[in-house]
C-alpha positions in Angstrom: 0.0 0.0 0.0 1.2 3.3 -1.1 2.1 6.0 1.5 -0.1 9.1 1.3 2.9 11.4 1.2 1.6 14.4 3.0 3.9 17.3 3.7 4.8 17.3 7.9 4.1 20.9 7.2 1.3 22.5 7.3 2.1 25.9 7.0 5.2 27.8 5.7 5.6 31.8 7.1 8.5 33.4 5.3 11.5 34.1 4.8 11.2 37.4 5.9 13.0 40.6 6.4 13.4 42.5 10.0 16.0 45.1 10.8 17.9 44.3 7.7 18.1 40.8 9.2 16.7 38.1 7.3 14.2 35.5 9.1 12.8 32.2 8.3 10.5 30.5 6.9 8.9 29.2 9.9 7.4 26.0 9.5 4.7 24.8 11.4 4.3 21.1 11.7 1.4 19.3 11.9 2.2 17.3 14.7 2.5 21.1 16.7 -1.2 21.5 14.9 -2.4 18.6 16.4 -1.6 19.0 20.0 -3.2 22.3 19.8 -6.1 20.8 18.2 -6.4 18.1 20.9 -6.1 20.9 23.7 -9.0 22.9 21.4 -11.4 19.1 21.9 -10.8 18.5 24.7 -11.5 22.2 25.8 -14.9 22.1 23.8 -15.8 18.5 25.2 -14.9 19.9 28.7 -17.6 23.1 28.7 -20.0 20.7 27.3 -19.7 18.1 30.1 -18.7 20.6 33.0 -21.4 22.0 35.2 -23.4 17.9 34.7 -24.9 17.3 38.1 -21.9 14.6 38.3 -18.9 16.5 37.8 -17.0 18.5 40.1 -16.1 21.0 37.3 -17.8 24.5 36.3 -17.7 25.7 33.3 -15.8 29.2 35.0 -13.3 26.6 35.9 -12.3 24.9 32.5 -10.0 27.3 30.7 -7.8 27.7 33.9 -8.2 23.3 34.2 -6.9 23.1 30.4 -4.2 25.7 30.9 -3.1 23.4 34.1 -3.2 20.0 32.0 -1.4 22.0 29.5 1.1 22.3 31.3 1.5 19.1 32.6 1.1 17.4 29.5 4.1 19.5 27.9 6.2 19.9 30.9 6.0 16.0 31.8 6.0 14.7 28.0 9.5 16.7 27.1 10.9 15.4 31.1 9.6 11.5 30.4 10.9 11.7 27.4 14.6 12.4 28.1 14.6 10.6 31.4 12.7 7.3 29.8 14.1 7.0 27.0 17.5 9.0 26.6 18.7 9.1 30.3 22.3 8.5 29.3 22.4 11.2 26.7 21.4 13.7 28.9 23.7 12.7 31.0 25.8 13.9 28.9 24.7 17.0 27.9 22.3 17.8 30.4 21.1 21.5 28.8 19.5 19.2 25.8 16.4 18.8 28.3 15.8 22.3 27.5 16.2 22.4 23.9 12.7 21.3 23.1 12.4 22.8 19.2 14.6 19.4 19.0 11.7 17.4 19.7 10.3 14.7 22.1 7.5 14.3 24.1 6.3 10.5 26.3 3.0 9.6 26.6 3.8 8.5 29.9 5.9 11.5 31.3 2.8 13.7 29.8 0.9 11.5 32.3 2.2 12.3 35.2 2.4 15.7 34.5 -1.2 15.9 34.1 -1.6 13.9 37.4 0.6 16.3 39.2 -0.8 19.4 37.2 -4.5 18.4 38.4 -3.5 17.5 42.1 -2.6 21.1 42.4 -5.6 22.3 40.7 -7.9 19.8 42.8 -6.0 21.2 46.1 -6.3 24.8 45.4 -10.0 24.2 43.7 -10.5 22.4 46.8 -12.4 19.5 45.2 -12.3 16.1 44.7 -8.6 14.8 43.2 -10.1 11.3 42.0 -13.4 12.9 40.9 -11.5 15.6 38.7 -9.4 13.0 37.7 -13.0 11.0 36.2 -13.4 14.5 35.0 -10.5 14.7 32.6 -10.1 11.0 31.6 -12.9 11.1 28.7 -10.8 14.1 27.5 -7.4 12.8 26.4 -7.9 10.1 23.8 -8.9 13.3 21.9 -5.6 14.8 22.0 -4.2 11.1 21.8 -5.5 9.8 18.8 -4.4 13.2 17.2 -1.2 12.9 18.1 -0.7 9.6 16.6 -2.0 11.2 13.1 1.0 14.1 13.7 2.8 10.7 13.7 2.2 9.4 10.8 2.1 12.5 9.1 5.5 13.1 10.2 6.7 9.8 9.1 7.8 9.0 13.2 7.4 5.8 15.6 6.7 3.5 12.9 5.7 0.0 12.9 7.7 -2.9 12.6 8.6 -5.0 8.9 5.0 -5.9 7.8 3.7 -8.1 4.6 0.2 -7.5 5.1 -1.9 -6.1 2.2 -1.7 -2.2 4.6 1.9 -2.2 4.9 4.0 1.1 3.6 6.9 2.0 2.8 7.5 5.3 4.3 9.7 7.0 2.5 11.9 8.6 5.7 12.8 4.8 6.0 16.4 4.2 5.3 15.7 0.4 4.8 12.6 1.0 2.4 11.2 -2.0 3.5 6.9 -2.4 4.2 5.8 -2.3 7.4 2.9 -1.7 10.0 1.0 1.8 10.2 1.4 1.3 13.8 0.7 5.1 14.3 -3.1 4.5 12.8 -3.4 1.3 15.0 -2.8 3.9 17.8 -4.7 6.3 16.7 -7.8 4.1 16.4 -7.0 2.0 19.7 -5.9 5.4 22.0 -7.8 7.6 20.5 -11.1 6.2 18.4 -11.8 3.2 20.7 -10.5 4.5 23.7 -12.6 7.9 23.7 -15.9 6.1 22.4 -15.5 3.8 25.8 -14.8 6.4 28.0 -17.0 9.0 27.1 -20.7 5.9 27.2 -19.1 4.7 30.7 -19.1 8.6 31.9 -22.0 9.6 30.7 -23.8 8.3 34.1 -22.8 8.7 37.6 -20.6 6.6 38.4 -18.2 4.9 41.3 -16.1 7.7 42.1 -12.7 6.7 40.8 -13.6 4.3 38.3 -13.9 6.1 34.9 -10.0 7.2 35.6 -8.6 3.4 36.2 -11.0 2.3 33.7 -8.8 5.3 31.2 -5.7 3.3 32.6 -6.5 -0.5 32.3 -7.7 0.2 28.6 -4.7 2.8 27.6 -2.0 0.4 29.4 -3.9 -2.7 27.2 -4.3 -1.3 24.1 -0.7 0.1 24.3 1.1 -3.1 25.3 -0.9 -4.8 22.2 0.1 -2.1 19.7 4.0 -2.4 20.4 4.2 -5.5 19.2 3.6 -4.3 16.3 5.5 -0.9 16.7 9.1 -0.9 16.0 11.1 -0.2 19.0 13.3 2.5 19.3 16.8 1.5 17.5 18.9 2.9 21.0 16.9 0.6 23.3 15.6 -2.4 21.3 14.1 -4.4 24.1 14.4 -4.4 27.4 13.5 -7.6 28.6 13.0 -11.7 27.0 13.8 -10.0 23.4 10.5 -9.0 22.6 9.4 -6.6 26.3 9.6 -3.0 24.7 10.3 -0.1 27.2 6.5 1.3 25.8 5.4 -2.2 27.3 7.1 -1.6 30.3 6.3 1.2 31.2 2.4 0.6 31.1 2.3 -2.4 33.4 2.3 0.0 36.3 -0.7 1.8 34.8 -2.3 -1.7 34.2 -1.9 -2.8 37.9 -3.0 1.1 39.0 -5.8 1.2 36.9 -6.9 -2.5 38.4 -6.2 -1.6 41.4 -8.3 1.6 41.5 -11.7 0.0 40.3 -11.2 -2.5 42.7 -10.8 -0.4 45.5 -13.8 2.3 44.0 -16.4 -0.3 43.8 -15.6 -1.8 47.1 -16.0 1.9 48.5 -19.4 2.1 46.7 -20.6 -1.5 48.4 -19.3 0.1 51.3 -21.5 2.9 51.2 -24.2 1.0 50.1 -24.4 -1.1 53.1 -24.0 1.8 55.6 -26.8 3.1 53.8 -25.1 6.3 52.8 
């Protein structure tokens, strides 16, 4: 199958002319486009949904939430980057954490910055952490699955050597060989699948708790499955048995988290239930 060569960029600006100096162009990538796209969703889904007699959000309070999970998601994607995947080489030039027009963001660094970005904002809100944390978990396969198109647009994390009737050849490959779209099998798994689920289970009241370790047994699933058809970064190959990728790794501790929260939310709601609150 033929890959639909679309230019990583979307938008060209220049060269110019300031001061005499002369400037640019300045390219604007599509991947850039579609974080702020996914910020733009999940901002739109978030008005729509706050203010619901079973959220803890108002609709006053969304544009400063989004600016906080902004924040985290930048902040902790550049920082779980560098320190999960290229730890040694910023060892050695430890300024190259700053240097983020280089490129380089982690799904799961983003995620802890978001968790850290909306314990502050539940502490200084004053409401519920795991019930903001429900809040926001219907949100991010938006800017997920978008994320994984900038991917594939940008000819980045693809999949391994394929011979199915979908494979490409993406022509950034120095081998030239066919392989997986494994940034669409994202795309639809994180984003498609992943936002469809959340966003039915949500949609009623529910044990406080669960919809967020529901978001983190289904990401940390869908995620392991996918890397086994992803091709794993040449620096790190596997980590463990020849075949455990560091992706893979590093969702098993959402997997047992997210398990381990609905467990613990629906015994709290039998809990209640028998004390007759």
């Amino acid at each position: 199958m033929k890959y639909p060569e679309i230019d990583p960029v979307a938008v060209s600006i220049g060269p110019f002319e300031f001061a005499g100096q002369s400037y640019g162009p300045l390219d604007i990538h599509w991947y850039g486009l579609m974080y702020l796209l996914g910020f733009a969703g999940a901002w739109l889904l978030a008005l729509r949904r706050a203010g619901f007699p079973h959220t803890v959000v108002q609709r006053s309070q969304v544009e400063n939430l989004t600016t906080y999970v902004a924040f985290g998601v930048i902040l902790g994607g550049r920082f779980g980057y560098v320190f999960f995947y290229h730890f040694n080489y910023w060892l050695s030039d430890p300024i190259w954490l700053f240097r983020v027009w280089e490129g380089g963001m982690s799904f799961h660094g983003g995620l802890l910055g978001v968790i850290v970005a909306l314990a502050l904002f539940a502490w200084r809100s004053k409401v519920s952490f795991l019930a903001l944390t429900d809040f926001v978990a219907p949100l991010v396969p938006i800017g997920l699955g978008l994320g994984r198109l900038g991917n594939f647009i940008g000819q980045e994390l693809w999949g391994r050597a394929a011979d199915v009737p979908w494979a490409m050849v993406f022509p950034k490959d120095p081998e030239g060989i066919a392989r997986h779209p494994s940034q669409l099998y994202q795309a639809t798994l994180e984003g498609l699948v992943l936002f469809t689920v959340l966003y039915w289970y949500s949609s009623k009241p529910r044990p406080r708790g669960t919809v967020a370790g529901l978001f983190l047994v289904l990401y940390a699933c869908f995620r392991i499955f996918a890397e086994f058809f992803r091709e794993p970064d040449q620096h790190i190959s596997f980590d463990l048995f020849g075949w455990v990728t560091r992706g893979q790794l590093l969702s098993l501790p959402m997997l047992i988290l997210g398990i381990g929260l609905l467990v613990w939310s629906w015994q709290q709601q039998v809990k209640r239930r028998q004390s007759g609150r």
